[in-house]
N, C-alpha and C positions, 0 to 999 in steps of 0.2 A: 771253564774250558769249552772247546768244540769239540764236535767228534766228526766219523769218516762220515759221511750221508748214511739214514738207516731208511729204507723203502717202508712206507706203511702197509700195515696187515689190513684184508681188506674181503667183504663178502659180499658179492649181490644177493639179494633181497628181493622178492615182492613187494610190485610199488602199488604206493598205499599215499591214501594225501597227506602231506606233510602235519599239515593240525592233527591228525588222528596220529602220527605216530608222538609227535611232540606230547600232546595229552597221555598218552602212555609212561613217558617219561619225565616227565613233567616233576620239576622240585626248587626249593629255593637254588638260584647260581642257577636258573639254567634259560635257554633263547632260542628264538626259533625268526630264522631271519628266510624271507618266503618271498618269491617271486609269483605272485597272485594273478596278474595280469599285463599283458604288454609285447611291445613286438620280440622275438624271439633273441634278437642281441643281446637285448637289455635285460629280459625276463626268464632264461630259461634254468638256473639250479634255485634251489631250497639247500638248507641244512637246519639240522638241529643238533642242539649239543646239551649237556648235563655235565654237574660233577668236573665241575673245572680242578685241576690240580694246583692249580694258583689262584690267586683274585690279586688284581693291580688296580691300585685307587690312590688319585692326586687331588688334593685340597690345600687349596693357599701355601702354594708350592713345595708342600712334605709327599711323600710318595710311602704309601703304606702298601705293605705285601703280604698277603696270609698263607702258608705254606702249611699242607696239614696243620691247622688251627694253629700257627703258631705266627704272629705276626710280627713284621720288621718296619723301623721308620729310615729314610734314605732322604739326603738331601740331594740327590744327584738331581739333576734337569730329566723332568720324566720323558721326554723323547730317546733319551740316552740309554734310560734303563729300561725302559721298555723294548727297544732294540737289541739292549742285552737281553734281554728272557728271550726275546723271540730267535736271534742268531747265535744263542745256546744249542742249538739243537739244527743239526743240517739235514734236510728231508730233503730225499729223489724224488721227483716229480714222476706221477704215472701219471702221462699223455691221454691213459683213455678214461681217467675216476674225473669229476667235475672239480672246477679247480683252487678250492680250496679245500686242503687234506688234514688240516689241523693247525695249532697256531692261536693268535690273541685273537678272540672278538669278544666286540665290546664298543664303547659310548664315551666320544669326544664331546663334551658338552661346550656351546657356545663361547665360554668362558675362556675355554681351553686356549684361546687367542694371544690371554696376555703371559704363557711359556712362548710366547714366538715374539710379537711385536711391543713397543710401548704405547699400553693402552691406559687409560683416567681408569679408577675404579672410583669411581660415585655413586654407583646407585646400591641401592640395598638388596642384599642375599637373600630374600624370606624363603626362598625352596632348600636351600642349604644341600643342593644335589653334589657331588663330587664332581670336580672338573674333568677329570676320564677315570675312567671305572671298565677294566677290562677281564677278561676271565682265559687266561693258558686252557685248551680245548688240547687233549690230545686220543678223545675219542667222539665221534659224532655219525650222525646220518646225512649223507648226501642225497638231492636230487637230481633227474635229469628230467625235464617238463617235455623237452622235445623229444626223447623217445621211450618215456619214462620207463626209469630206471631208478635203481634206487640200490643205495651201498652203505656196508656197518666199515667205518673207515675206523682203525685204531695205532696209534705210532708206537712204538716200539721203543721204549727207552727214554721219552721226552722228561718224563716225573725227575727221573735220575741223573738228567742233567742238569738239573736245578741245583741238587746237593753238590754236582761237581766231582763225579767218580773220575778216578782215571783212570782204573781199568774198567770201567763203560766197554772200550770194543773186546774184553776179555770176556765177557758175558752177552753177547748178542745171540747167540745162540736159544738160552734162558730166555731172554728180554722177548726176542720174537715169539718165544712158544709161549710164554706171559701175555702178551698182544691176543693171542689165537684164542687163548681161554678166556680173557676179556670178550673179545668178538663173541664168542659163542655165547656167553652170559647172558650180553645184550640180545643177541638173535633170540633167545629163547626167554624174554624177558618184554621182550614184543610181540612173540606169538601166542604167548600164556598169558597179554592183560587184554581184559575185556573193552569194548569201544567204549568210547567216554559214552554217558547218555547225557540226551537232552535234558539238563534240570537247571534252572537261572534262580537263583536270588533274588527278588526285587525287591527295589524301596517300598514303606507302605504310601508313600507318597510320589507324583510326577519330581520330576527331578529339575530342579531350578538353576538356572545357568546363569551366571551374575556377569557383568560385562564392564572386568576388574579397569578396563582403559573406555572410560564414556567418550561417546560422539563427540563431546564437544571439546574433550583433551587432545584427541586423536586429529581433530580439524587444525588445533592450534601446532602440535606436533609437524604437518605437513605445511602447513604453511609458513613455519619456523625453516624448515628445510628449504624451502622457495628461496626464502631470505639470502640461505647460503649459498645456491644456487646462482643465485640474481647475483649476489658477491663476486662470485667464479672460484668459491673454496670448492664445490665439489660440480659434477655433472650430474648425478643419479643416488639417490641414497633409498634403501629399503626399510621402513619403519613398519615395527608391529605393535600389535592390542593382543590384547591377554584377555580370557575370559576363565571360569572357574564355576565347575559343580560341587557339592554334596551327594557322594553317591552311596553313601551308611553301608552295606555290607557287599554290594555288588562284586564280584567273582573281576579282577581285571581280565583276565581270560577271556570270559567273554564278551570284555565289552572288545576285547580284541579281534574274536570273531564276528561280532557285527559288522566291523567295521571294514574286516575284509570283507564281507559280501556287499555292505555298500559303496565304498570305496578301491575297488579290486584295483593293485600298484605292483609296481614291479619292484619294487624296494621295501617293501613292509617288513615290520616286523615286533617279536613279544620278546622282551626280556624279564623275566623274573628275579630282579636284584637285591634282593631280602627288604631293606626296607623302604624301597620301591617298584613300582615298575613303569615298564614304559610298550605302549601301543601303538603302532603307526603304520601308517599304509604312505608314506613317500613315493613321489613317485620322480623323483630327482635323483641322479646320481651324482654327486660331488669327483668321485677321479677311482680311475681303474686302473693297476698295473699288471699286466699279461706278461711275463716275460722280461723284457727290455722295451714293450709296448705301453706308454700309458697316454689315457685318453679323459676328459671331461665333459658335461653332456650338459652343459646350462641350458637351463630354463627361464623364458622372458618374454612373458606376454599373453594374456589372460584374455577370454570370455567364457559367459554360461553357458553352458551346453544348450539347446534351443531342444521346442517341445517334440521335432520330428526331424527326421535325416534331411528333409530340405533346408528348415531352421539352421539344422549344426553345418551345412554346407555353407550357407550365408554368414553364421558367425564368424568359421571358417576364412573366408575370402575376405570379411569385413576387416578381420584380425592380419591378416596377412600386408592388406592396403596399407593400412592406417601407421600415419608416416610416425607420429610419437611412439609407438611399440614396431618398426623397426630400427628406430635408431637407437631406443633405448636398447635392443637385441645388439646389435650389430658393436655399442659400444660395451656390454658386456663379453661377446666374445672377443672384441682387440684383448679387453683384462684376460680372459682367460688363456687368450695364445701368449702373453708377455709372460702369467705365471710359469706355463708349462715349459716358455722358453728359460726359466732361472735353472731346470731341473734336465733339462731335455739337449740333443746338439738342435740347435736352432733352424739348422737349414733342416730340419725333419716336422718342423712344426706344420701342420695345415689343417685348416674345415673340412672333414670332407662329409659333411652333412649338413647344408644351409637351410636354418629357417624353414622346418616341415613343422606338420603341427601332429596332435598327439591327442585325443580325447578320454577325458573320462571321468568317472560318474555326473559329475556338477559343471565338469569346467573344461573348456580346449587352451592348450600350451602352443607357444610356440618355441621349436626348442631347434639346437643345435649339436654338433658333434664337432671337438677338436682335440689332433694324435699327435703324438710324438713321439719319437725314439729315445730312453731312458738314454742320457750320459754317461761316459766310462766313470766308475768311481761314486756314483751315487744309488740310491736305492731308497726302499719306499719311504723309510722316514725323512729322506731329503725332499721327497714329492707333498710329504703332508705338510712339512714346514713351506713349501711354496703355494701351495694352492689354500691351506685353509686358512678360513673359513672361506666357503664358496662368494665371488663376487657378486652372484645374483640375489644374494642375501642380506649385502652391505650399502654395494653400491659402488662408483666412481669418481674421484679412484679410492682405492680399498680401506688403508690407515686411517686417511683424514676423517671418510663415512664413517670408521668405527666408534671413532674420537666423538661425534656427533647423536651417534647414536648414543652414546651412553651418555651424554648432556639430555636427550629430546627423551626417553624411555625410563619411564619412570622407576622399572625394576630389572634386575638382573635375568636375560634371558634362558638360563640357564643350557636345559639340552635342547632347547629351539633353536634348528636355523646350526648345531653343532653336527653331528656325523652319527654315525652306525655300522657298523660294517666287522670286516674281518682284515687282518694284516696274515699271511701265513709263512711256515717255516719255509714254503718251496721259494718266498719270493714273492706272491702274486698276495693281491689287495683288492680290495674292490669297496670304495667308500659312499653311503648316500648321502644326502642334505635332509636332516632330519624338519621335515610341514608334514602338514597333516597326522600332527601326535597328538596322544593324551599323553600326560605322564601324570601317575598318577602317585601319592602317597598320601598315609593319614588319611583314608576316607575320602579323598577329594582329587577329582581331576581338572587338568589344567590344561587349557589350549591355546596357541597364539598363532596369529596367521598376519601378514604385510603385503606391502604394496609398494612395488617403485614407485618416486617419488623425482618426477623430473619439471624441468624449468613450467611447462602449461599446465603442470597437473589441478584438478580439481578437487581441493582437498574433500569434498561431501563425496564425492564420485571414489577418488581413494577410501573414502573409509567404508564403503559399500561391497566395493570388489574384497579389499581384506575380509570381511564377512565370508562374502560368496566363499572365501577359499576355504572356513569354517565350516561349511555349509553343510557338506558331511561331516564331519564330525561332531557338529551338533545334532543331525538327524540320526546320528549312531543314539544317545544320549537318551533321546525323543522316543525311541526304540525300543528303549531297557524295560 
């Protein structure tokens, strides 16, 4: 059942960097999704959360749910039941906490594609990741970067409607004053743990990156797609390489911290998922809903950063010219206004941010901005079913690329190129495109990075720039 809206219990705080308070709290189930770097739109909240009172996990289409250790199997369509956990529970939206207040977050992996469309499954599992793996939050730490602030947010009642009370509003009273001594727990559970210190595990040995998709498969990959191309089955298709360390005891933590100081993103983020985790500094957003607002931010169109500000100004303009990376732009954002129009009233669709570019650490983007007005009648799970997986990751148009993809790609992409993010109770969403990750289990981390793939490409020249997009996070690696 639902209940009336419960307002979250909620305290400010002394702000503090997000990594140090997450370190603090820090335990299996628990993430820390961190805006690192970026313009102030894209980049301004953090949160962290622990101690999820649910865990939601979909593999080859069973939906598993652990509820105080007690686990359920569900054949429902995981879009449906996850909707249900999360519109279980009606939370008031406070206009002035940043605006995710509680709610699922959690990891749509790549995979997660084929609950929506009909996709081949041919290639081989060997990560054996869960297709989404989400975590019911209904207590965490908000940030505000732009004038930093910082809040112990806790809901009020969400646990309890899981079980399904019906006098739920007979006890809100209790439930709030329960909220208050939760808050307080935490406050003083933060202020009583000491700062993490600096101490790293290392291998006794440099750490060796095997490059699980060779030069010379990856050539043939791209110019199999030419093929299709030359055809007229697709316009653009995005193919990645995989590469894979040995890393013996290394802390993911901190290769997670590395890697935001080498890669500072405005979508980064550390999940500790028991028996794995995942590191990434993204710097792509996949689709955001504010309200009755939602918006997509593709990404399309690559060079290295140059050795000094004039260089990056040159790369800059060079990138911006260069008639095969705007068209290839320009045809990913028709894809993405057609998605947002399945979800959106249509005459609300528009750019309003054409082809600027974006720098950072390695590499300049060229990127986009397209909004729309949410439709009567639908809501975030009708927007995830429209827009994912992200078009700048498949390619055009979307199904056919997928189909291709998993013919050209030797292995199951798992959570590359799938999401991160958070859905919440108020309504609001905010999902990234998971590049530039590690994911790591079993002593080994894994990276994969791609490259559009259109009619002139050069497949030596593609498979160079996929590197480059590795670039940091192999230098994270090199670091350890």
């Amino acid at each position: 059942m639902t209940t009336n809206n419960f307002s979250p219990v909620f305290k400010e705080i002394l702000f503090e960097n997000p990594q140090d308070i997450y370190a603090k709290l820090r335990a299996k189930n628990s993430f820390l999704l961190e805006s690192c770097k970026g313009p102030e739109q894209i980049a301004r909240y953090s949160f962290v959360g622990f101690d999820p009172y649910l865990v939601f996990k979909v593999k080859n289409s069973v939906v598993e749910i652990e509820f105080f250790g007690k686990k359920t199997i569900s054949a429902r369509h995981p879009v449906e039941r996850l909707r249900e956990l999360v519109n279980a529970y009606k939370q008031e939206l406070i206009p002035d906490l940043p605006p995710f207040q509680g709610g699922a977050v959690g990891m749509l992996s790549y995979d997660f594609v084929r609950y929506i469309e009909r996709i081949p499954d041919n290639s081989p599992d060997d990560l054996n990741i869960p297709d989404a793996h989400f975590f019911m939050i209904d207590k965490l730490i908000a940030f505000d970067h732009v004038y930093k602030k910082c809040w112990i947010i806790v809901c009020p009642g969400a646990r309890e409607t899981v079980l399904g009370y019906s006098e739920i509003n007979g006890k809100r009273v209790d439930l709030v004053n329960e909220a208050g001594e939760e808050l307080n727990s935490i406050y003083q559970r933060i202020i009583s743990a000491e700062k993490e210190t600096v101490e790293r595990s290392s291998p006794v040995e440099k750490i060796e990156i095997v490059h699980e998709t060779d030069k010379d498969f990856y050539m043939r990959m791209v110019s199999k797609a030419k093929e299709y191309i030359a055809a007229g089955d697709i316009f653009q298709a995005n193919l990645s390489m995989r590469l894979s360390a040995d890393i013996g005891d290394v802390d993911p933590w901190e290769i997670y911290k590395l890697l935001s100081r080498i890669n500072p993103s405005p979508f980064a983020s550390f999940f500790d998922l028991g028996e794995y985790q995942i590191a990434s500094s993204s710097p792509e957003r996949l689709v955001r809903v504010s309200g009755r607002l939602v918006d997509t931010r593709p990404i399309a169109g690559t060079r290295p950063r140059g050795a000094d500000l004039n260089e990056d100004e040159s790369m800059r303009t060079e990138l911006l010219l260069n008639e095969k990376e705007r068209a290839e732009h320009i045809m990913l954002i028709d894809l993405e206004r057609n998605d947002l129009g399945r979800v959106c009233d249509y005459s609300s669709v528009r750019v309003d941010e054409l082809m600027t570019t974006e720098d950072y650490s390695h590499v300049i983007h060229i990127v986009s901005n397209v909004r729309g007005v949410l439709a009567e009648g639908k809501d975030c799970f009708h927007v995830i079913k429209a827009v994912f997986p992200g078009g700048t990751i498949t390619g055009v148009p979307k199904v056919r690329c997928m189909e291709i993809i998993e013919e050209l790609e030797p292995k199951r992409r798992g959570p590359y190129t799938g999401s991160i993010g958070y859905i919440g109770f108020n309504g609001n969403m905010d999902l990234n495109i998971i590049i530039r990750t590690f994911l790591i289990k079993d002593k080994k981390a894994y990276v994969q990075a791609g490259a559009g793939i259109v009619a002139d490409s050069d497949p030596e020249r593609e498979y160079y720039e996929s590197l480059k997009k590795a670039e940091a996070l192999i230098k994270t690696l090199d670091s350890i």
